[in-house]
PDB file with one MODEL, atoms N, CA, C and O in Angstrom:
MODEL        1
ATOM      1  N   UNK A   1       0.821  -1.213   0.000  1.00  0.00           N
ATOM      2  CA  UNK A   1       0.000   0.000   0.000  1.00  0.00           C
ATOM      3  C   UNK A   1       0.861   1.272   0.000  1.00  0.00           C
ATOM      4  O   UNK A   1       0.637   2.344  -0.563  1.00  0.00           O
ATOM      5  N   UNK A   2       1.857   0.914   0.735  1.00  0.00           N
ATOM      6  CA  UNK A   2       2.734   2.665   0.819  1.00  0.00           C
ATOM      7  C   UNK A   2       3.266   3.276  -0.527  1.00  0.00           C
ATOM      8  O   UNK A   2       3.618   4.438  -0.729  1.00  0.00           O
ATOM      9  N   UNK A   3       3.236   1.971  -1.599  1.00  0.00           N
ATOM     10  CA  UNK A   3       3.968   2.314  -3.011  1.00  0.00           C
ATOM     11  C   UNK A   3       2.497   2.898  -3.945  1.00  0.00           C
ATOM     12  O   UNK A   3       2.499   3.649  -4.920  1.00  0.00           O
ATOM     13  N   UNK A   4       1.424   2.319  -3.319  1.00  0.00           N
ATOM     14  CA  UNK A   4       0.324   3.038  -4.188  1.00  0.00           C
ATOM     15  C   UNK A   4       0.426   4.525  -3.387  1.00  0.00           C
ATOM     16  O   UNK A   4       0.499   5.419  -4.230  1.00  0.00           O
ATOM     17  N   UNK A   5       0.445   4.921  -2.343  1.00  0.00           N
ATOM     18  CA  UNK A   5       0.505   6.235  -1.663  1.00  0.00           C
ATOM     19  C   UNK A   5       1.306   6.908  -2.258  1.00  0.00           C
ATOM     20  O   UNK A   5       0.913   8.018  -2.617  1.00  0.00           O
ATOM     21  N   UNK A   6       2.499   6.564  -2.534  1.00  0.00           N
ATOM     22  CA  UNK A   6       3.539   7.451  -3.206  1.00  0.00           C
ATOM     23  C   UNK A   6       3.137   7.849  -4.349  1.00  0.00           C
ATOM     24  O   UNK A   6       3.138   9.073  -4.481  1.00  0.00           O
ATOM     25  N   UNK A   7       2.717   7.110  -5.416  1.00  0.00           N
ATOM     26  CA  UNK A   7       2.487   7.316  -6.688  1.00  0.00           C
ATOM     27  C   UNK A   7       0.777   8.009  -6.817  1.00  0.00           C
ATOM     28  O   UNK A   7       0.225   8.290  -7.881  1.00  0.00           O
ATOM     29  N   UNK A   8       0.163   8.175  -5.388  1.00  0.00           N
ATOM     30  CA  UNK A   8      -1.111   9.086  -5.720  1.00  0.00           C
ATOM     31  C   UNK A   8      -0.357  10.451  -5.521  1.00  0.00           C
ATOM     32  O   UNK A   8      -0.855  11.445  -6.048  1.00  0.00           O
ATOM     33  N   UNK A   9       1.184  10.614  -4.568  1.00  0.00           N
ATOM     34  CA  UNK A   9       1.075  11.996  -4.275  1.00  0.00           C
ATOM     35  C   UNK A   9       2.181  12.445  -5.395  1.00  0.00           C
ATOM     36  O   UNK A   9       2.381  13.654  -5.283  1.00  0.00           O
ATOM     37  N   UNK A  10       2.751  12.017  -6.157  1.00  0.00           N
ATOM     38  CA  UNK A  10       3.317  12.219  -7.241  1.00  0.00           C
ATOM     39  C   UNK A  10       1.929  12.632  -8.467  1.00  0.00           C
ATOM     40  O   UNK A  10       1.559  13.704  -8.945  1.00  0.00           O
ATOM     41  N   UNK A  11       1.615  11.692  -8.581  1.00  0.00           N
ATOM     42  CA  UNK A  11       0.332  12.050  -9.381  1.00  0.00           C
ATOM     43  C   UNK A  11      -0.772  13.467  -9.210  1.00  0.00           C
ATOM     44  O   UNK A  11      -1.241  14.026 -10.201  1.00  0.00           O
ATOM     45  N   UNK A  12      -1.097  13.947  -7.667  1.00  0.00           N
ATOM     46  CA  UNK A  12      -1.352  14.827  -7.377  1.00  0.00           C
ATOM     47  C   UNK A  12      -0.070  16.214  -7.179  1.00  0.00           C
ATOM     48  O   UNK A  12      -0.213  17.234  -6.506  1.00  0.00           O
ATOM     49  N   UNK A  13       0.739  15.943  -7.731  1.00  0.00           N
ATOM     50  CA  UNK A  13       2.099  17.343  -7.790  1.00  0.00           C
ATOM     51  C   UNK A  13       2.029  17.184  -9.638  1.00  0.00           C
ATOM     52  O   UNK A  13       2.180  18.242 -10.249  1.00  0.00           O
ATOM     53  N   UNK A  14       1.853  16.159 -10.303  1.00  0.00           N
ATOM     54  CA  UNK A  14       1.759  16.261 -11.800  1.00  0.00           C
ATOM     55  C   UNK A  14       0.824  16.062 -12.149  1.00  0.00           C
ATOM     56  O   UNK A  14       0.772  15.087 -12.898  1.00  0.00           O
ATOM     57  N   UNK A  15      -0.103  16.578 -11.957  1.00  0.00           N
ATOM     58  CA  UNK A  15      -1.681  16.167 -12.278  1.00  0.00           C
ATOM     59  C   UNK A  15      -1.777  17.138 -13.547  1.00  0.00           C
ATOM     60  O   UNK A  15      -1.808  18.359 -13.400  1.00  0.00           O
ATOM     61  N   UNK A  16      -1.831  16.412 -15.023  1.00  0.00           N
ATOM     62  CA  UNK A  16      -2.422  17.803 -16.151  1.00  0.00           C
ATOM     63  C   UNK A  16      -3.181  16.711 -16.906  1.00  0.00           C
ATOM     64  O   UNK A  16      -3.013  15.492 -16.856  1.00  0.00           O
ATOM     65  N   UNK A  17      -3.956  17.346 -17.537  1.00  0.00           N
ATOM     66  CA  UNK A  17      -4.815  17.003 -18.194  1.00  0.00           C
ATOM     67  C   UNK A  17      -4.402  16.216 -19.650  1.00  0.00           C
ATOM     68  O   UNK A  17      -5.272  15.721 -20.366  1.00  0.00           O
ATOM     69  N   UNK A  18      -2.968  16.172 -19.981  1.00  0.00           N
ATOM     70  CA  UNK A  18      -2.743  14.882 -20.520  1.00  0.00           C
ATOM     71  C   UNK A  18      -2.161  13.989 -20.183  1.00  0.00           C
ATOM     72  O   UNK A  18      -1.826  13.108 -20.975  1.00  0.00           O
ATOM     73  N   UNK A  19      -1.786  13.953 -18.523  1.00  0.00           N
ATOM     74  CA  UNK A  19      -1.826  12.683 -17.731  1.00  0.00           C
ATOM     75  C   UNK A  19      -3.054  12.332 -17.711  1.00  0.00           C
ATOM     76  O   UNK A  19      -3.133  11.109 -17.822  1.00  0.00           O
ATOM     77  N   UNK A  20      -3.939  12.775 -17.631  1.00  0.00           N
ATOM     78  CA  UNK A  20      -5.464  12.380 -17.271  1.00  0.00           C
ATOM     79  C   UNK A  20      -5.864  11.285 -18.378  1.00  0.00           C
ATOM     80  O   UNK A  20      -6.284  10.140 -18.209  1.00  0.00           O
ATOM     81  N   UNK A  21      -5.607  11.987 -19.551  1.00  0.00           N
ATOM     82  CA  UNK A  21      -6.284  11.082 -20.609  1.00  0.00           C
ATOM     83  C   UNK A  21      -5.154  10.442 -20.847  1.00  0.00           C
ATOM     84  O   UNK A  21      -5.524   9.282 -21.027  1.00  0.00           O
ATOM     85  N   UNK A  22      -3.662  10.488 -20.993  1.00  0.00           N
ATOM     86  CA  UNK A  22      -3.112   8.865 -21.464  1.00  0.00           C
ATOM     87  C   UNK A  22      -3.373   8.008 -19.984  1.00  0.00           C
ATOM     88  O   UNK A  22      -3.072   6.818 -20.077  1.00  0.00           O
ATOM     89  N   UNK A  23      -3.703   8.285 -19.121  1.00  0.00           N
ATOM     90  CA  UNK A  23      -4.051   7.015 -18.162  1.00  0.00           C
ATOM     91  C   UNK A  23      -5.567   6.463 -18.496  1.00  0.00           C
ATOM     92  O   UNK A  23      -5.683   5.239 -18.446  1.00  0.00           O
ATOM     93  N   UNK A  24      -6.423   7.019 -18.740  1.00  0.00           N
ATOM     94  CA  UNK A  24      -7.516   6.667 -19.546  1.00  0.00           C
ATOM     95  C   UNK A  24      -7.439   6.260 -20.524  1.00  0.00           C
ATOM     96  O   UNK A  24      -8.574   5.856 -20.777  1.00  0.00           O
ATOM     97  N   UNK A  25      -6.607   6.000 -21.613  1.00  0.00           N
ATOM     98  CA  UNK A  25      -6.296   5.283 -22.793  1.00  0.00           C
ATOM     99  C   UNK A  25      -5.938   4.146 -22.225  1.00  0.00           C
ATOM    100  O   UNK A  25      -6.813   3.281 -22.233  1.00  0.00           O
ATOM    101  N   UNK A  26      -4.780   3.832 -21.661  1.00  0.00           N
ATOM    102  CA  UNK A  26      -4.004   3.369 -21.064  1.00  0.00           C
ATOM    103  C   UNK A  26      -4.839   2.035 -20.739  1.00  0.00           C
ATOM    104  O   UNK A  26      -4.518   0.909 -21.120  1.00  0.00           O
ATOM    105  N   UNK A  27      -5.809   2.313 -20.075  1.00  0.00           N
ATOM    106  CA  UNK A  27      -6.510   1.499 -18.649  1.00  0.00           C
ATOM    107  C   UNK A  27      -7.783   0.771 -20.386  1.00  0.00           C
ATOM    108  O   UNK A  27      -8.067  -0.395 -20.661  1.00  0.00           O
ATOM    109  N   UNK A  28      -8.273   2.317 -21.256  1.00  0.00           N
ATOM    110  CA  UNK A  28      -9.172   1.409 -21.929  1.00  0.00           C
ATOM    111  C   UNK A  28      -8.275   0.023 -22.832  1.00  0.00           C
ATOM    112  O   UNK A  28      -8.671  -1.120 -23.059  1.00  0.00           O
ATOM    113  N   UNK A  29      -7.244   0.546 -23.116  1.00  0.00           N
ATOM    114  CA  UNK A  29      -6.476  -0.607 -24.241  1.00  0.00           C
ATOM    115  C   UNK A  29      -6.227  -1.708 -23.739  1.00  0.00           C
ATOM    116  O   UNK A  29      -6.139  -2.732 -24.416  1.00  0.00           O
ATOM    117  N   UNK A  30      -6.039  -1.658 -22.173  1.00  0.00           N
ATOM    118  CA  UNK A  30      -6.070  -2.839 -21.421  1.00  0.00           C
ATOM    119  C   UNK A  30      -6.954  -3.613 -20.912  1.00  0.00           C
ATOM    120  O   UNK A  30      -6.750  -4.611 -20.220  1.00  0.00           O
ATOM    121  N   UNK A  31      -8.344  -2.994 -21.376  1.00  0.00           N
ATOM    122  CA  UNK A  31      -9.364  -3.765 -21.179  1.00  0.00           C
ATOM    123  C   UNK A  31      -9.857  -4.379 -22.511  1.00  0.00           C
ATOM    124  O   UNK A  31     -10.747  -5.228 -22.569  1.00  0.00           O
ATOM    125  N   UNK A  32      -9.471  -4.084 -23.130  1.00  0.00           N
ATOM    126  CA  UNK A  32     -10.138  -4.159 -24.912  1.00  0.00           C
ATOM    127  C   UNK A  32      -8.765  -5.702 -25.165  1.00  0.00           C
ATOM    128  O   UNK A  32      -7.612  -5.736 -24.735  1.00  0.00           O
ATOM    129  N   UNK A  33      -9.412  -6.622 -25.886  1.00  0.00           N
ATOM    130  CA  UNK A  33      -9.179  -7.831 -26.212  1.00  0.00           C
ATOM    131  C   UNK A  33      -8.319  -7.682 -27.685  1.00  0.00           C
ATOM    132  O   UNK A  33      -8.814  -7.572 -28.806  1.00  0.00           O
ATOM    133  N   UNK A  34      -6.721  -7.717 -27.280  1.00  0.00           N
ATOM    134  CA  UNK A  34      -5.878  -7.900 -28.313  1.00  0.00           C
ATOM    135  C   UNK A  34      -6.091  -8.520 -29.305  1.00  0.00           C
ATOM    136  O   UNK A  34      -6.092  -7.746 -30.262  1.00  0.00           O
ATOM    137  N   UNK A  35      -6.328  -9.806 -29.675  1.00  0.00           N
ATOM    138  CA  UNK A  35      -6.672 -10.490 -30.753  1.00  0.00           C
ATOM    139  C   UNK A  35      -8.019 -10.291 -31.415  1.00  0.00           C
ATOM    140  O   UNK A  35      -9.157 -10.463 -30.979  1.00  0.00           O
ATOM    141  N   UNK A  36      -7.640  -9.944 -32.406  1.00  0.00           N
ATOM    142  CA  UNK A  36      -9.362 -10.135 -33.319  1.00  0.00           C
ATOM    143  C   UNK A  36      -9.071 -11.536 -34.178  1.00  0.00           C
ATOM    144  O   UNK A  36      -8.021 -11.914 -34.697  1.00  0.00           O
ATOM    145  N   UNK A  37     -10.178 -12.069 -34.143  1.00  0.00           N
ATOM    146  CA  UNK A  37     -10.262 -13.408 -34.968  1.00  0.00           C
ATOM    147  C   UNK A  37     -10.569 -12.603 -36.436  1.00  0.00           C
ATOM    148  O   UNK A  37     -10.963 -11.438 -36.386  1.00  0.00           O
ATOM    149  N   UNK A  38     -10.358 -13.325 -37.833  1.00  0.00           N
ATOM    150  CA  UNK A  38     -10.642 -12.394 -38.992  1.00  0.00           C
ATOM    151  C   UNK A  38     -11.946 -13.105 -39.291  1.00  0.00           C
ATOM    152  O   UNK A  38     -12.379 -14.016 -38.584  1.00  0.00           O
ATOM    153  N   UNK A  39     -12.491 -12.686 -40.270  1.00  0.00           N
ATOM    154  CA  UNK A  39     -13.884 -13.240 -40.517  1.00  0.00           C
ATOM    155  C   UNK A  39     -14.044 -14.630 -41.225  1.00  0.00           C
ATOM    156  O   UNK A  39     -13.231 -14.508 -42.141  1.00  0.00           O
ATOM    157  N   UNK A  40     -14.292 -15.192 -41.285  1.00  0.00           N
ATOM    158  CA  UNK A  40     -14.298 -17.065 -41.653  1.00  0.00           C
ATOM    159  C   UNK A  40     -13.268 -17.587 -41.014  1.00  0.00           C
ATOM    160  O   UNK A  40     -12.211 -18.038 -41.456  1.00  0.00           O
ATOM    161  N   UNK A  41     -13.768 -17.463 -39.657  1.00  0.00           N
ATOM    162  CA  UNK A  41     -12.609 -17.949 -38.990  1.00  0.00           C
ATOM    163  C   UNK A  41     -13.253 -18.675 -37.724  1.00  0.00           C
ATOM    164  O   UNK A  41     -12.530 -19.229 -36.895  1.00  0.00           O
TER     165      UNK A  41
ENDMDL
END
């Protein structure tokens, strides 16, 4: 837990608004399923 603490108060001293959205990219690309099967497949 103390290493997530550190990296919220780093995050709150660099907080801009395109940290905001590449961590929101970030988090969607890692939810989204790498492989696509192709079609007749």
């Amino acid at each position: 837990v103390p290493r997530k603490a550190r990296l919220d108060l780093i995050y709150q001293h660099r907080r801009t608004l395109c940290l905001d959205a590449a961590l929101m990219l970030k988090t969607v690309f890692r939810r989204l399923p790498l492989k696509r099967k192709s079609p007749g497949q």
